[in-house]
N, C-alpha and C positions, 0 to 999 in steps of 0.2 A: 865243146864242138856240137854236141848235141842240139835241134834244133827241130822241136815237134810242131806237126798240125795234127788238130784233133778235133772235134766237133764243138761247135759250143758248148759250153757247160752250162745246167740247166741254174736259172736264178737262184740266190742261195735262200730265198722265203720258200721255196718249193724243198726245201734239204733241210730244213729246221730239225728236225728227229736226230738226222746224223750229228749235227751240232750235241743236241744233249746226250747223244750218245756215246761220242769220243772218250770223255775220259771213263767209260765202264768198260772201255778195250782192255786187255788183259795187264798190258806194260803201264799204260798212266794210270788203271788204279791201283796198280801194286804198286807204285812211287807217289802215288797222293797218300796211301795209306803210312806206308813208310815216313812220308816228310809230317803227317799231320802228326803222330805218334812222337817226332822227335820233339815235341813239345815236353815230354817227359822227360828230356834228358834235361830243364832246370833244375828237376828235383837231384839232380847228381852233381851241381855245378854248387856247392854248400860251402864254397869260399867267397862267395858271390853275395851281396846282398838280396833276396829274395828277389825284389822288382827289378834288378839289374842281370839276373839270372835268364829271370822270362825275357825281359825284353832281349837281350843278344840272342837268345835260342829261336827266338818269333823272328829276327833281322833276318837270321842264316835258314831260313825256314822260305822266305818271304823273297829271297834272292834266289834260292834252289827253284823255287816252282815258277818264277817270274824269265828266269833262263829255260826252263822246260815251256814256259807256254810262247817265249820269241823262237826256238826249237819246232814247235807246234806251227805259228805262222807262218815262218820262213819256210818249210819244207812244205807247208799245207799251199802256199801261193806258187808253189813249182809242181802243184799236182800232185804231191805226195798225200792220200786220205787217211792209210792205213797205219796205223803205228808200227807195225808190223814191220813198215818197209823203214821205216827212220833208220840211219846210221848210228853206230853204238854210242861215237863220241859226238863233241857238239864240237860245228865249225868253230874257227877262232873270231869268226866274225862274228856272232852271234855272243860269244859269253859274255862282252862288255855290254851287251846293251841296256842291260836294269841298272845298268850305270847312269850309259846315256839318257835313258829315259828319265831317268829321275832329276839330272843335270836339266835339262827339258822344262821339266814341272817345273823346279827351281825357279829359272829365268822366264816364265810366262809368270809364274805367280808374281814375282820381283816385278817383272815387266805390271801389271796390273796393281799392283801395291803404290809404284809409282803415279801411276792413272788417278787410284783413289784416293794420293796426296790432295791433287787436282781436285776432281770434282766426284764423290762416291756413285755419282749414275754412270761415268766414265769406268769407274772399278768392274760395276755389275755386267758391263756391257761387255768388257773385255773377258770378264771369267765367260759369258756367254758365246763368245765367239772362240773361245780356248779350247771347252768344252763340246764346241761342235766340231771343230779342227782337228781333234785330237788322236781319231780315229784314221785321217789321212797322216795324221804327222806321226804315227806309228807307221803307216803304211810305207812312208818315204825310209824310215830309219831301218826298218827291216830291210826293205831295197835296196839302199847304199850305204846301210852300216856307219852313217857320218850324223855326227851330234848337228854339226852346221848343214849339212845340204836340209835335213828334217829341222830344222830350225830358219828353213830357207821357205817364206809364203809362196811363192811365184811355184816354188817343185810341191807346197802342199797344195796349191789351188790348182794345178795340172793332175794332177794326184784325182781330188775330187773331182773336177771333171771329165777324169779319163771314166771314173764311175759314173756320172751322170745322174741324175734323178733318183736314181737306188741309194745314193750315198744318203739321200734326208730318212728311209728306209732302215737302210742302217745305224744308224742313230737312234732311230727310234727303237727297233729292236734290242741294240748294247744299251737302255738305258732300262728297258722292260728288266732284263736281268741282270744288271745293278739293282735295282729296286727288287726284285723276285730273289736277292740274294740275302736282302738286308730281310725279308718276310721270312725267308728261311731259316732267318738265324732267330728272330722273335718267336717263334713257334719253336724251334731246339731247345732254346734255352730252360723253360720250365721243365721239360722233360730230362738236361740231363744237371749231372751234379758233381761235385769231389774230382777225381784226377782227369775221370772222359772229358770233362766240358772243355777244357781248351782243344786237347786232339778232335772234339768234333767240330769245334768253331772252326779250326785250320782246312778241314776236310772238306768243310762247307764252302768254304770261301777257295780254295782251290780249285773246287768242280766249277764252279760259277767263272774264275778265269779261264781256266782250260774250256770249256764251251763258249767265250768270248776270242779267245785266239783261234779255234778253229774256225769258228766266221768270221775275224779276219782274212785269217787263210785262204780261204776261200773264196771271199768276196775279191781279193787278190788273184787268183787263179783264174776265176769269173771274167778278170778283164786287162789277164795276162798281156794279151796282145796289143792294148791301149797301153798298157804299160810298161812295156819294152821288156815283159818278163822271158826268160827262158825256159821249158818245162825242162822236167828229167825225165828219164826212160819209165816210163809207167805209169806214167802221169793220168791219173784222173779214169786207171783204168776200171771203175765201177761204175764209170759215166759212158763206157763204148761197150755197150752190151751188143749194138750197131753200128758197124762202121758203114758212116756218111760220107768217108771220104771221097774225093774226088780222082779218077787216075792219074791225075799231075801231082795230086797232092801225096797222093800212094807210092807215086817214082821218088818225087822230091824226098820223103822220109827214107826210101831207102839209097837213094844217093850220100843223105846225111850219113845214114848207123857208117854204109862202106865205104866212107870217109874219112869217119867216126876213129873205126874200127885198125883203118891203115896206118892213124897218127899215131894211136893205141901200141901197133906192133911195130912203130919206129920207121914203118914205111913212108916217112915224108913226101919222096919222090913222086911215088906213084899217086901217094892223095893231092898232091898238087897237081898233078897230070889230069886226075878225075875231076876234080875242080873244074881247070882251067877249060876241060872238053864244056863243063858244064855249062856257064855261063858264058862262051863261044856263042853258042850253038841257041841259049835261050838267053840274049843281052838283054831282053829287057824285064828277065826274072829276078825280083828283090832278093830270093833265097838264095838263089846260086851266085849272086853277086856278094850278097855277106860272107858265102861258104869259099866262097874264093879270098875274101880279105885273111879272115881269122889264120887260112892254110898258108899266104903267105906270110903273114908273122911270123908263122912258126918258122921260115926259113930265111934264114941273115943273107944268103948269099941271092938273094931276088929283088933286093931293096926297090932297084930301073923298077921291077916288074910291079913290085907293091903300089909304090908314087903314082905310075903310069893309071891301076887300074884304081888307087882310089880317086884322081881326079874327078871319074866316071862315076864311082859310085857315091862320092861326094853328093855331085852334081844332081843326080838320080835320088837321093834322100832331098836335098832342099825341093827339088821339084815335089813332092809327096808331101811335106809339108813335117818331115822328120827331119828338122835340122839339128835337135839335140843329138840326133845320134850322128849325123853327120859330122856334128864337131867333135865326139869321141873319134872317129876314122882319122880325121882331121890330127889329132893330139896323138893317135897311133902313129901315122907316119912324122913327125914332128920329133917324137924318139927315138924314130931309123936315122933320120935325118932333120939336122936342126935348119937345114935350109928350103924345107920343103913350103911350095907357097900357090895359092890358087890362081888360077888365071882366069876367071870368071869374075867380075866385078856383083851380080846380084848374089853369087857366092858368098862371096868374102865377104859382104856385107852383111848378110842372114845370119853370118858364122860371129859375125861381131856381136851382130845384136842379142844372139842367145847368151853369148858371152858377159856381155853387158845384165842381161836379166837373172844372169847367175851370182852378179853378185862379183864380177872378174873385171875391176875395171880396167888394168891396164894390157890386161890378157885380149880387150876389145881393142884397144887402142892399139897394142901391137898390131892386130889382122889391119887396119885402118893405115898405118904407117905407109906413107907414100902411095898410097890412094890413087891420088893425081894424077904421078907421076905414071904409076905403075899402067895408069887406065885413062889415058889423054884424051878428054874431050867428050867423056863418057857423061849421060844424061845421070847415071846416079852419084856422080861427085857431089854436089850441092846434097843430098842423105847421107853422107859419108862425112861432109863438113859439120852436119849438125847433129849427126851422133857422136863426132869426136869433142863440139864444143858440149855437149850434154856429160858424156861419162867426167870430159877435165872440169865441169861448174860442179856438178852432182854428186858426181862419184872422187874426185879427188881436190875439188875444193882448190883446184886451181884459176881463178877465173881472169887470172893475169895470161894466161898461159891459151885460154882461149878467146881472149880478144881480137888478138891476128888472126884466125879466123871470120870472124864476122867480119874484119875490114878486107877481109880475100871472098867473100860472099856479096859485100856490098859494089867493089868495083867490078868483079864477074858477073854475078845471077843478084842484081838489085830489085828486081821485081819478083822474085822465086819465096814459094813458099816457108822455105826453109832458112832464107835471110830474114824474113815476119820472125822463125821459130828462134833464133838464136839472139836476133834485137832484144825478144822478150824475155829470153832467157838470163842475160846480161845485164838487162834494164837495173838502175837505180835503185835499191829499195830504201824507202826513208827511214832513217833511225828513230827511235822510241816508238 
């Protein structure tokens, strides 16, 4: 429920120190210390063949700190800087992900291997764009915890451009130390010798991740609000030595906390009360319109009330140019109710299309279903016919199925741009 505004946060090339100073906080280096040491627990595993010893004790070493540093980003992109304030356990969303991640690597390197069957400039190229990518397609899997959405281009190239220009920045920085990791270890190594040398290599290479996820982190935080991120309570607060805020923005947080706070002590009623004054009184405030969504979900017996007001705030996000989020609203009320439907045709139609670009073909073509009908005489039917002939050729490889289409675009709108889109689309391709 919580739902912060807080000042910008300063660029994260200007916070560099705090990055390599994270893991010398008191908690991660006494757990780097700890994991890097457990490197000696091969020497006890003497059932084990030697190199079979090390390598499982480096796996479970390698999986511990790689969960401690998506731990790290995930709570570092909701403002949290301080280890201090971490929760003792790790979400459940967060433990799978040196799973996912590595499921990830898997299929881009496969994906790429395949490339270099073809032609090996095609290989190089591909690792080259993986390798720039990679840094947002962690950013997405942190975000939605889903192997597919972070394996989705469209949610990683929205990802980079929610960062903008600083993302080539960033890259360039996580590659300074990758490289300042690998110097690190050349220069260790003659120095140490006999049992230290692997617990130092571990400790090495641990600092070096954990100062890589805290700029993630942060670089996330940075552009929270591009990113549909949510802060927590205390977010970022080594960054408000000054409060900038604004008095709308000073009511608004404290409308959030005693909102917060009433759903907290089971007082639904009255947070829906406080809501619903809110967003009355300022209809055409984004916050107090989301703050009123979330409070009616919590309440089953308001469904009229939910439907009613997110039509409005539907409407209200595609206008803004946030229709991703608009078709989460969208898919809220759809599980109050499976009948729920918009009556806005540039709507339903924005709502397809993100649909469509997520990768949800028939989830587009549901919103699309009866188009027509629903919207008689409407100048966006003919977009509506040539998105549905699009997702049935493209996306479901029907293209029988979108034929009558095109022969319902050619005797309606024969001169429409969109009877050109769908001709071409259907057009003959020559075999061999």
């Amino acid at each position: 429920m919580h739902e912060q505004s807080s000042p910008a946060p300063r660029p994260f090339w200007h916070r560099l120190n705090t990055f390599f100073a994270f893991p010398f906080q008191w908690e991660p280096l006494a757990y780097a210390v700890v994991l890097a040491l457990c490197a000696l627990l091969a020497h006890i595993l003497i059932f084990l063949p030697r190199a079979l010893a090390v390598l499982l004790v480096e796996l479970g070493i390698l999986l511990a700190a790689t969960r401690y540093g998506f731990k790290v980003m995930a709570l570092g992109s909701r403002g949290i800087v301080r280890a201090s304030d971490f929760p003792r356990t790790l979400n459940d969303e967060w433990t799978n992900l040196p799973w996912k991640l590595f499921a990830l690597v898997l299929a881009q390197g496969f994906a790429a291997g395949l490339l270099g069957a073809l032609n090996p400039v095609l290989a190089q190229i591909a690792m080259l764009v993986v390798s720039f990518t990679l840094p947002a397609t962690m950013m997405v899997l942190v975000q939605s915890g889903s192997f597919f959405q972070a394996l989705n281009p469209v949610l990683v190239w929205e990802t980079m451009r929610a960062v903008s220009w600083p993302y080539a920045l960033l890259c360039v920085f996580l590659f300074l130390l990758n490289t300042g990791a690998q110097i690190a270890l050349v220069m260790l190594l003659p120095l140490m010798s006999g049992w230290i040398m692997l617990p130092a290599i571990n400790f090495v290479m641990i600092y070096f991740g954990w100062v890589m996820a805290s700029l993630l982190g942060y670089v996330m935080y940075q552009n929270h609000a591009e990113l549909g991120i949510e802060l927590l309570p205390g977010a970022g607060a080594d960054d408000r030595q000054i409060d900038t805020r604004t008095p709308a923005q000073i009511a608004q947080q404290q409308t959030d906390a005693l909102v917060a706070q009433m759903v907290t002590d089971g007082d639904i009623a009255g947070a829906l009360a406080l809501a619903y004054e809110a967003q009355r009184t300022q209809p055409d405030d984004l916050a107090a319109r989301r703050r009123y969504h979330r409070v009616l979900l919590l309440s089953p017996d308001k469904t009229a009330s939910l439907l009613d007001h997110a039509r409005r705030l539907i409407d209200m996000l595609v206008r803004r140019d946030m229709a991703s989020e608009a078709l989460k609203v969208y898919k809220d009320c759809r599980e109050r109710d499976s009948t729920f439907a918009i009556d806005d045709p540039a709507v339903t139609l924005a709502l397809s299309r993100i649909e469509w670009r997520n990768g949800d073909a028939r989830a587009a073509l549901a919103l699309l279903s009866a188009f027509d009908k629903r919207f008689r005489g409407h100048a966006m039917i003919p977009h509506a016919y040539e998105l549905a002939a699009r997702v049935l050729v493209q996306g479901l490889n029907r293209r029988d199925m979108a034929l009558p289409i095109l022969t319902t675009l050619e005797s309606r709108y024969p001169d429409s741009e969109q009877t050109s889109e769908v001709r071409w689309l259907l057009r003959e391709v020559p075999q061999g």
